[in-house]
N, C-alpha and C positions, 0 to 999 in steps of 0.2 A: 141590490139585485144584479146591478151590473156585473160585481166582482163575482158572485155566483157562475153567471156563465164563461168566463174564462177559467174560474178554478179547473173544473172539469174536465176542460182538453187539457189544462198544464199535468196534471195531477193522472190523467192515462200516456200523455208523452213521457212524463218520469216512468210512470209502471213499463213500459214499451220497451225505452233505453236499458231500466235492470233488468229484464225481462232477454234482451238483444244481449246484455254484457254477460247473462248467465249463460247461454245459450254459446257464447263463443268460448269461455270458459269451459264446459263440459268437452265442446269439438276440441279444442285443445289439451285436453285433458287425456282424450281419447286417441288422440296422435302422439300424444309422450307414452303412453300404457302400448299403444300399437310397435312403436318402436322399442322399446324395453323387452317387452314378449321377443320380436327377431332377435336383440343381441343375444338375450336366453337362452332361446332356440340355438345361435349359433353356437354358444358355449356349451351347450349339452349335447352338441355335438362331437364337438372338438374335444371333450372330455372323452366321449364314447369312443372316440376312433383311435384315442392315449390308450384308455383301459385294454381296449381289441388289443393293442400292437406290445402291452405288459402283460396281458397274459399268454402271447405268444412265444414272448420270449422265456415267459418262466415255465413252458412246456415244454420246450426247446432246451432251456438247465434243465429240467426233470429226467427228460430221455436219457441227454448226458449223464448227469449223473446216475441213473441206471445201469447204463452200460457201462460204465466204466468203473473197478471195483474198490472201496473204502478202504484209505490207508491210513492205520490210526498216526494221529499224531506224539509226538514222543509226550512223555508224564514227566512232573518231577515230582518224585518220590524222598520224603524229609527221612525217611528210614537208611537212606544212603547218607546221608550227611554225614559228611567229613572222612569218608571211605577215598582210600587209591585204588589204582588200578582196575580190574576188569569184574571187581565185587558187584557192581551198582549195576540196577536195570540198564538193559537195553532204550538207548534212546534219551535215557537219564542222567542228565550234568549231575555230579555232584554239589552239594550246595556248603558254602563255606558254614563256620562253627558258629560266624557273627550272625548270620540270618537266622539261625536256627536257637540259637539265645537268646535272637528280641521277639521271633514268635512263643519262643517257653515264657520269657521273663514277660513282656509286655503287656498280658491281658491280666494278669494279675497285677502288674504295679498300677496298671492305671486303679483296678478295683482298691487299690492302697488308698492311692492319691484321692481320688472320689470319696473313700471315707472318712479321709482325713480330713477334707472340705466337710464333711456333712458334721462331722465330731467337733470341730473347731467352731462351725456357726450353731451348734447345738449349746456349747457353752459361753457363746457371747452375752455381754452383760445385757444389752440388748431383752435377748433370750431370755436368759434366765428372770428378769425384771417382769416382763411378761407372763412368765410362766407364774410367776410366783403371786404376780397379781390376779391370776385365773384362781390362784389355790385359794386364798383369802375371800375374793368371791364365791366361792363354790361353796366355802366352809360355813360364811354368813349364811346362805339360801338354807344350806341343811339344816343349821342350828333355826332358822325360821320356821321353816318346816316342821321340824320336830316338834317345836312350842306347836305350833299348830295344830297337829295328830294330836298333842296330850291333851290339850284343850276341848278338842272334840270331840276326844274318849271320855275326858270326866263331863263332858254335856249327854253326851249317849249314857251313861253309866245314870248321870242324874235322872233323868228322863225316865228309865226302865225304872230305879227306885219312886219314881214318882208313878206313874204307869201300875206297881208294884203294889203302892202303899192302897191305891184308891180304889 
């Protein structure tokens, strides 16, 4: 009996204590979110006052460029290639005979080269082993198959004579 009446108080001083530690816990909980919120705040500011002072300035190019009138910039044109003198656009370097042979020649050899890769691993023994092992598989299943259709035609065929006779 005795130990009965001490349990009691120990056993609400424990609940008190978690009761105190949650409680301090939440207050501090609530002072990290409080301060978090102001850095935010500060940053959502300082963002805002960036964006104001970029879109000032690209209002500010806008206008300029408005007023002031678009000068195309020179082209180069491969129709001039390997021309002298005063043939070639305005504006336009002529372009030597080498540049102009590895853009004619170059997107076709690679297409060369890429089929020549794909021809060459097409016929590796590899490959062909494979291949050949799919064919023999394939062959088996049909010829299985096919016993199996005839089978079940001369079962339907018996069937109907049976069917037939009675």
């Amino acid at each position: 009996m005795e130990t009965g009446v001490w349990v009691a108080p120990a056993v609400g001083a424990a609940l008190l204590l978690i009761l105190l530690g949650v409680l301090f816990a939440v207050a501090a909980s609530g002072r990290r979110t409080a301060r978090a919120l102001a850095a935010s705040r500060a940053e959502v500011a300082a963002l805002n006052a960036r964006v104001n002072v970029l879109s000032e300035q690209m209002e500010l190019t806008r206008l300029v460029a408005a007023a002031s009138p678009v000068v195309p910039q020179s082209a180069y044109v491969i129709t001039t290639a390997g021309s002298t003198g005063s043939d070639h656009a305005p504006g336009a370097e002529p372009l030597a005979n080498r540049v102009v042979l590895s853009a004619t020649v170059g997107e076709p050899l690679v297409k060369l080269v890429a089929l020549g890769y794909g021809v060459r691993r097409a016929l590796a023994p590899q490959t062909r082993n494979r291949i050949a092992f799919e064919m023999r598989r394939e062959v088996r299943r049909a010829r299985k198959q096919r016993k199996r259709d005839l089978r079940a035609g001369r079962r339907a065929e018996a069937t109907q004579a049976a069917r037939a006779a009675a």
